[in-house]
Structure formats: structure tokens, C-alpha cells
TORPA-4810 file (N, C-alpha, C, O; in nm, 3 decimals):
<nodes>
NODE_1_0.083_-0.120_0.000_0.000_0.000_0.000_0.087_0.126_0.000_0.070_0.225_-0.071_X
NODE_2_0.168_0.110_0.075_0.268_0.263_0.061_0.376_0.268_-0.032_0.435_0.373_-0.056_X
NODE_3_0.402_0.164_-0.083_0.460_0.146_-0.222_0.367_0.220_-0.369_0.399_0.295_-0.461_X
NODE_4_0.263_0.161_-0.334_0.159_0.211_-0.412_0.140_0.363_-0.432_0.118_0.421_-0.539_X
NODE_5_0.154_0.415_-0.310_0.058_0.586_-0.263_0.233_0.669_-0.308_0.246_0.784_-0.349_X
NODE_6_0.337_0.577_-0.286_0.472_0.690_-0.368_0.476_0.683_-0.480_0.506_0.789_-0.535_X
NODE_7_0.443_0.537_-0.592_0.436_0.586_-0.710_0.326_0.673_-0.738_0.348_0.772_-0.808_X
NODE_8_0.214_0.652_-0.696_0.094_0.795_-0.731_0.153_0.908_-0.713_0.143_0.992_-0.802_X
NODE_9_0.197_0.925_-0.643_0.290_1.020_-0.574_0.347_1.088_-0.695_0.309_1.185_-0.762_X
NODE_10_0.483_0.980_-0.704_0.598_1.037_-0.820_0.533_1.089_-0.979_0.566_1.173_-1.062_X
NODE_11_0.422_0.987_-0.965_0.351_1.038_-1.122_0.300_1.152_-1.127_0.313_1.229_-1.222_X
NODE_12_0.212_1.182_-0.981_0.161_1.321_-0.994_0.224_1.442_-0.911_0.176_1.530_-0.840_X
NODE_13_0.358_1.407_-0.953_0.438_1.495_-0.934_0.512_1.547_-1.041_0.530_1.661_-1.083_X
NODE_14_0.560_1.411_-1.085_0.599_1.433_-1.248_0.464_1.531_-1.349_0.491_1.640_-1.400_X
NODE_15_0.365_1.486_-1.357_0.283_1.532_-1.452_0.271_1.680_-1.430_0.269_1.764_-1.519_X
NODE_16_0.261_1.705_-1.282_0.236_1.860_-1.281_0.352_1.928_-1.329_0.332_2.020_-1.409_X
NODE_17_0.455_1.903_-1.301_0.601_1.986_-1.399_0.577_1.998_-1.511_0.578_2.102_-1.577_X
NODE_18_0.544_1.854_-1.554_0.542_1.880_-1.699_0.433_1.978_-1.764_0.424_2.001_-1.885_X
NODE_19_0.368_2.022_-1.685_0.243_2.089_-1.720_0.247_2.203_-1.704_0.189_2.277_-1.784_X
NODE_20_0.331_2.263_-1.572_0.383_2.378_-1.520_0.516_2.474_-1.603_0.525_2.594_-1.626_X
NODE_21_0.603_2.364_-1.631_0.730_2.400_-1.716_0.754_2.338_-1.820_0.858_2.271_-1.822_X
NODE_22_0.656_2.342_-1.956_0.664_2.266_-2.095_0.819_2.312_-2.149_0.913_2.242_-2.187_X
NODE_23_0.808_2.441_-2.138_0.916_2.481_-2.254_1.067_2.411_-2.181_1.148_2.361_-2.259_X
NODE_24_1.096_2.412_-2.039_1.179_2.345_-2.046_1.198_2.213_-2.066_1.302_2.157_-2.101_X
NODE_25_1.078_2.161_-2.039_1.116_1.992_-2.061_1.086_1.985_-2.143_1.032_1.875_-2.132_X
NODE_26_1.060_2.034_-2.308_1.056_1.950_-2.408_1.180_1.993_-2.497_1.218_1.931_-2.596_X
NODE_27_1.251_2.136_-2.433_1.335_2.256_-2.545_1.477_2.137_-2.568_1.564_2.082_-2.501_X
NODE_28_1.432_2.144_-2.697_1.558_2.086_-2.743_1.669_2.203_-2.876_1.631_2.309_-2.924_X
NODE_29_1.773_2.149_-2.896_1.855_2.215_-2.967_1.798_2.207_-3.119_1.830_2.310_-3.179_X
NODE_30_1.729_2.123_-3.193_1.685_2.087_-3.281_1.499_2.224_-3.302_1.452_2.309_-3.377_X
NODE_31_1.485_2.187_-3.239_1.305_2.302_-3.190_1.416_2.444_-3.154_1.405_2.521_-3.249_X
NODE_32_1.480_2.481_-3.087_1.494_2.668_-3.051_1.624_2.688_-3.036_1.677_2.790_-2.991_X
NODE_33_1.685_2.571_-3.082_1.828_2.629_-3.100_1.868_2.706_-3.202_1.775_2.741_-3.274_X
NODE_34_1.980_2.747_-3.236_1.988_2.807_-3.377_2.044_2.693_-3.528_2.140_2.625_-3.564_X
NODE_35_1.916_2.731_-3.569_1.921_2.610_-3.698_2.039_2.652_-3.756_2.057_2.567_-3.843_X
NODE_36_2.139_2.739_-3.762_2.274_2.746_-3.856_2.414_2.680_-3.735_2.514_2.632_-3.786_X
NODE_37_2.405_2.686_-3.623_2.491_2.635_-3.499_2.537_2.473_-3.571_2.459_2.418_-3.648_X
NODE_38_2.643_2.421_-3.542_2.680_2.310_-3.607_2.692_2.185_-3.480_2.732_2.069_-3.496_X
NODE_39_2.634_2.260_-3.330_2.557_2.136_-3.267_2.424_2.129_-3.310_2.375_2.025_-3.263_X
NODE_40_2.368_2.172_-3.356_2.188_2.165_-3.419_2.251_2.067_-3.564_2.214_1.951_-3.584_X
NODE_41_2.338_2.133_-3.641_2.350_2.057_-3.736_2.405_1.898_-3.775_2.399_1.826_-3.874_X
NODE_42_2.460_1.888_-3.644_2.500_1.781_-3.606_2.377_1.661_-3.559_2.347_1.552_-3.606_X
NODE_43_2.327_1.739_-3.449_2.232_1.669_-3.385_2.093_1.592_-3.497_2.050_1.477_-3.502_X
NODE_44_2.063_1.700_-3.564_1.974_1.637_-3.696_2.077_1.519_-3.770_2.045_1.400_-3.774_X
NODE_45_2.145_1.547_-3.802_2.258_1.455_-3.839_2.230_1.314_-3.811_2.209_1.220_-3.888_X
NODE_46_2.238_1.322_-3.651_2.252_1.196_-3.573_2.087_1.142_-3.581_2.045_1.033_-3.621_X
NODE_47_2.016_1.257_-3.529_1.874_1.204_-3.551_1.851_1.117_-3.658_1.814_1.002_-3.633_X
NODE_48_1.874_1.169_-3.818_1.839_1.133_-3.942_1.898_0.928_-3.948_1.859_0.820_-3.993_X
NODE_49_2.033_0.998_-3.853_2.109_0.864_-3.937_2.045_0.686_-3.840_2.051_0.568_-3.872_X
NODE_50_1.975_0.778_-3.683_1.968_0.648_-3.620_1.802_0.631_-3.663_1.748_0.527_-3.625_X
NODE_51_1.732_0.715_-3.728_1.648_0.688_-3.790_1.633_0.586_-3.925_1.558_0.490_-3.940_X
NODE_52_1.750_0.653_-4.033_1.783_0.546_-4.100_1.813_0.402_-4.040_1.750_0.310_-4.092_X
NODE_53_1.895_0.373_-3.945_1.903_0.269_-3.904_1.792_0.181_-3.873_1.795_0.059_-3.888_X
NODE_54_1.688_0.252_-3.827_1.584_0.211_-3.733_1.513_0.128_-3.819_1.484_0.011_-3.797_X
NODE_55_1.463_0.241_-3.991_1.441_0.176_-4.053_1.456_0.062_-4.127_1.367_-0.019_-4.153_X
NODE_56_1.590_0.056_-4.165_1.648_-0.051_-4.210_1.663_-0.181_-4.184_1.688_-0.282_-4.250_X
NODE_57_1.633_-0.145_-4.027_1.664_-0.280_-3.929_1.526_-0.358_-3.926_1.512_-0.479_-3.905_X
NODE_58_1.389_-0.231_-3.959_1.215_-0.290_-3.939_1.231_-0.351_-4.074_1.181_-0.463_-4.085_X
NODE_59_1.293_-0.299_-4.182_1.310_-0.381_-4.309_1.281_-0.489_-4.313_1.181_-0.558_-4.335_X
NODE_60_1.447_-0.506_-4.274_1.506_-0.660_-4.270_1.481_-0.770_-4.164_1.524_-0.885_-4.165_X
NODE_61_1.393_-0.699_-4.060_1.320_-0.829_-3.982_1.161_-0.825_-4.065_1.090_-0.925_-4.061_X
NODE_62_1.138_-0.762_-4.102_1.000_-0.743_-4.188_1.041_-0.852_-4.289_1.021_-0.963_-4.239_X
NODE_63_1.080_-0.858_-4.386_1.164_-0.927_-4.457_1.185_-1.055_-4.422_1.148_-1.146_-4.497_X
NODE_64_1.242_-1.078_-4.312_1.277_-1.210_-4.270_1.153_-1.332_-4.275_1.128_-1.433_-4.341_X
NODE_65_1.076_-1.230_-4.126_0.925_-1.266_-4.165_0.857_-1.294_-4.314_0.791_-1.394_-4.342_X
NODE_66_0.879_-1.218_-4.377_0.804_-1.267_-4.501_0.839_-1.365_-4.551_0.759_-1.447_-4.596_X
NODE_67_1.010_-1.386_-4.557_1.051_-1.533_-4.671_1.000_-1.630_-4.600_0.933_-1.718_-4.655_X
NODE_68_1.028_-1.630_-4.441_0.977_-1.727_-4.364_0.846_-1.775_-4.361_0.829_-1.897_-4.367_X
NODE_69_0.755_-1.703_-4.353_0.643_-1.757_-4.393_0.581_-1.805_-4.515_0.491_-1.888_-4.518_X
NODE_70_0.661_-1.719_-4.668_0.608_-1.776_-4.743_0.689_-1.944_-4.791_0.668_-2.023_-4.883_X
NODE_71_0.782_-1.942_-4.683_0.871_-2.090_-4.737_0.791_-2.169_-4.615_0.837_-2.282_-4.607_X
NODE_72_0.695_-2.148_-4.526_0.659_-2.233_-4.414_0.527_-2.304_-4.537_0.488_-2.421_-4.548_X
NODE_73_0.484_-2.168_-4.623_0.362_-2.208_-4.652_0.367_-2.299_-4.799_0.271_-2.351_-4.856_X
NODE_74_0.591_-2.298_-4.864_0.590_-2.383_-4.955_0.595_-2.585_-4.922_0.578_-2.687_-4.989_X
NODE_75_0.635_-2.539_-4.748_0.728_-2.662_-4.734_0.543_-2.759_-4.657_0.533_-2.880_-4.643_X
NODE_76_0.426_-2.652_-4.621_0.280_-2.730_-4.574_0.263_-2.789_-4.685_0.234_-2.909_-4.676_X
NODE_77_0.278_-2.705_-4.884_0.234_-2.751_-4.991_0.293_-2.892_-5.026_0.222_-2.983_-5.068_X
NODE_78_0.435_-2.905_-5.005_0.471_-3.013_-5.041_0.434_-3.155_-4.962_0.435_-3.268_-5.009_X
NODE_79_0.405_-3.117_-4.837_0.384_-3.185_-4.723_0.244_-3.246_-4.805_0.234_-3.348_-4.873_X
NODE_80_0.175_-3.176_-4.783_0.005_-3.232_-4.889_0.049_-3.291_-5.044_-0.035_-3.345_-5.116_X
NODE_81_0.146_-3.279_-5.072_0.187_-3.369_-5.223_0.202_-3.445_-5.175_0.139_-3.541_-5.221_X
NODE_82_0.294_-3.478_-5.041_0.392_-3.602_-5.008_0.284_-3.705_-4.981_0.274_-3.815_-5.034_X
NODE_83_0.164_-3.623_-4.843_0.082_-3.729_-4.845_-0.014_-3.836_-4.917_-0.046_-3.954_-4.899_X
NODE_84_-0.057_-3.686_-5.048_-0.164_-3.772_-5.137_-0.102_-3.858_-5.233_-0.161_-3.928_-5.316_X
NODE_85_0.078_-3.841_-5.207_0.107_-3.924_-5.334_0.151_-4.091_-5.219_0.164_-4.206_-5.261_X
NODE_86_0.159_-4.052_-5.109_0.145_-4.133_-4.994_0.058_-4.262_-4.972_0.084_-4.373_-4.925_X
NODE_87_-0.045_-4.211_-5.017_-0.186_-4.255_-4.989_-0.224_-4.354_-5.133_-0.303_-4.446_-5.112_X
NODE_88_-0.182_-4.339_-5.247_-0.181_-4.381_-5.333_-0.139_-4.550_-5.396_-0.147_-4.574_-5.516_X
</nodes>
């Protein structure tokens, strides 16, 4: 129970800051820094590139998934040849 009543606690403690002081907790260098500064230009930089990554990586497990299933659904087909020629 008093484990309980400190996280209520911490949350609605947290939430009111965030509600009280937006501009600092969200101000990043990218939003109000100066877009010509070459830490802003950097930082997009880094953003862009672990974005690329991010994508690349949903790709190729996307991907994976797909051959995999469509070879699960060649190797059920042959399985139903094997049997009816089985049965024969």
C-alpha cells in the first residue's frame, strides 16, 4: 500500500512539472536552437542517421518474416503432395 501511494505520488508529481514547465522539458537544440549552430546541425545529423538505421533494421526483420512464412507455406504444400502421393 505505501509502495503504491509513492508511485501515485511520483507520477503526480511528475505530470504537474510537466504541465507547469513545458518549454523546459521539451526545449531541445533541434526546436529553438539556432538552426545554422553546427551542434543543431550535427544533432539532426545523428537524428536522421539512427532513424535510418531504425528503418532498415524494421526492413530486414520485416523481410525475414516474409521469406519465412512464405517458405513455411511452400514446405505445408509439399507436405500435402507427399501425403496424397502417400496414400496412393
Amino acid at each position: 500500500m505505501n509502495r503504491d501511494f509513492l508511485r501515485r505520488s511520483a507520477f503526480l508529481v511528475i505530470a504537474i512539472a510537466l504541465t507547469v514547465i513545458p518549454q523546459q522539458v521539451f526545449a531541445c537544440g533541434s526546436c529553438y536552437g539556432d538552426p545554422h549552430s553546427s551542434q543543431t546541425q550535427g544533432m539532426n545529423a545523428a537524428i536522421m542517421s539512427m532513424l535510418g538505421i531504425t528503418t532498415t533494421l524494421f526492413f530486414a526483420m520485416s523481410t525475414i518474416f516474409f521469406l519465412l512464412k512464405r517458405k513455411v507455406r511452400m514446405m505445408q504444400a509439399q507436405a500435402k503432395v507427399s501425403r496424397r502421393e502417400g496414400e496412393e
